[in-house]
Structure formats: C-alpha cells, structure tokens
N, C-alpha and C positions, 0 to 999 in steps of 0.2 A: 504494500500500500504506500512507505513512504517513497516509492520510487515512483509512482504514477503523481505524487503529488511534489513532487521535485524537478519532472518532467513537465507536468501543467505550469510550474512556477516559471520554467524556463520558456516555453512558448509565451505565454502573459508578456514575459518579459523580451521578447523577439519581436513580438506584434505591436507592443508600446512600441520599440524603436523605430520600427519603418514607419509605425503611424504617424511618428513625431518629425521622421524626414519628407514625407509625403507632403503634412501640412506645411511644415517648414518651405517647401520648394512652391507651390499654391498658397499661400498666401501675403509672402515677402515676395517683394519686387527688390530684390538685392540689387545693387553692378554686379558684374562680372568683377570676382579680383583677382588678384593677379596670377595665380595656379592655379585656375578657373582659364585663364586669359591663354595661355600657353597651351593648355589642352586644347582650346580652340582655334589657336594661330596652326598647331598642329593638323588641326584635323581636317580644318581648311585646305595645308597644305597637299593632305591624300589627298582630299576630294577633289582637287584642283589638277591632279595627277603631277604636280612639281617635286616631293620628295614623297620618301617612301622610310620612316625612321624606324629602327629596332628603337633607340631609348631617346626616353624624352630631353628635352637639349639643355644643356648647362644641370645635369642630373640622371648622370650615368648609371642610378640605381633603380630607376624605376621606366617598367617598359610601358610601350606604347598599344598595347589591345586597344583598352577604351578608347581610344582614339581611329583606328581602324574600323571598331564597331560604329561609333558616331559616327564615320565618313559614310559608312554603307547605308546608314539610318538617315542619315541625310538625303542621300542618292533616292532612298523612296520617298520620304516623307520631307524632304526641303528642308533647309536651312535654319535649325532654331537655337539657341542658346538653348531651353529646354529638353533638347535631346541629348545636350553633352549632360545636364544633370540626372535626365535620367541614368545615361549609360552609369552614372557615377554612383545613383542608388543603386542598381543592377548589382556591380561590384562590391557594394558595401555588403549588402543582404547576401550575397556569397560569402563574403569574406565572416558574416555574421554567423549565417549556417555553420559554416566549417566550423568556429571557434569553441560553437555552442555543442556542435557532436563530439569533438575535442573535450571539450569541459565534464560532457556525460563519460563519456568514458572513461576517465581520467576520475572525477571525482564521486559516479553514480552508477558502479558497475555493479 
C-alpha cells in the first residue's frame, strides 16, 4: 500500500509541474531572453538551411535536438516563438519522466 501511495505522491507531483509550465508559457507574455534567443537564432538557422550545428554555439556542452525539432515544427506549422517553448517543455517532461522513474527505483523498490 505505501508504495501505490508514494507513486500517486509522485504523479501529483509531475502533473503540478507541467501544469505550472503550461500556464507559465499561456499566460506571460515574456521577451524572448537570451538562451531562449540563441535557441532561436539556431533554429532559424536549420530552417533557413545555412548551418547544420551538433552543439549549440559558445557552449560546447549542450546539443542541438530541440532545435532540429523546432526547425521541422516550424516547417509544418510556421514560425512561432511558441514552438521553440514548446519543444523546450517537451524536453523538460522527459527529462522529468526519466528523473522520476530514476527516483522510484532508487528510492521505492
């Protein structure tokens, strides 16, 4: 039993998060800042077919998918600043998933 309610704790607490980045992105009208700004000078640049990067530029450690994804998303659905944050919740909510199957196993086997 305390394992189905340690698992409910942790979806609770998944579903909080994305609901909080969802509204977070719909209801602030942010700028674009500046690693916001670069994602999108990127993605531009695929979409634009001018370059083609493995890693994002002046930061050698971090690669360029989201940005590949965001060109192709573009490509259907045209040009929005809201598609690079989608892609960007996409990623988080993976990277959320993983952490959380991680956590279960590690601390809820």
């Amino acid at each position: 039993m305390k394992k189905y309610v340690n698992n409910f704790i942790i979806c609770i607490v998944f579903i909080l998060i994305i609901l909080v980045r969802i509204v977070f992105i719909f209801t602030l009208e942010l700028p674009v800042d500046s690693d916001e700004a670069v994602f999108g000078l990127m993605t531009k640049y695929i979409f634009d077919g001018k370059d083609y990067p493995i890693f994002v530029w002046k930061a050698h450690y971090v690669g360029t998918v989201s940005c590949y994804i965001s060109a192709l998303l573009w490509k259907i659905f045209g040009v929005s600043n809201y598609i690079l944050r989608y892609t960007m919740i996409t990623w988080e909510i993976v990277g959320i998933i993983f952490f959380l199957c991680c956590l279960t196993k590690i601390y809820f086997c």
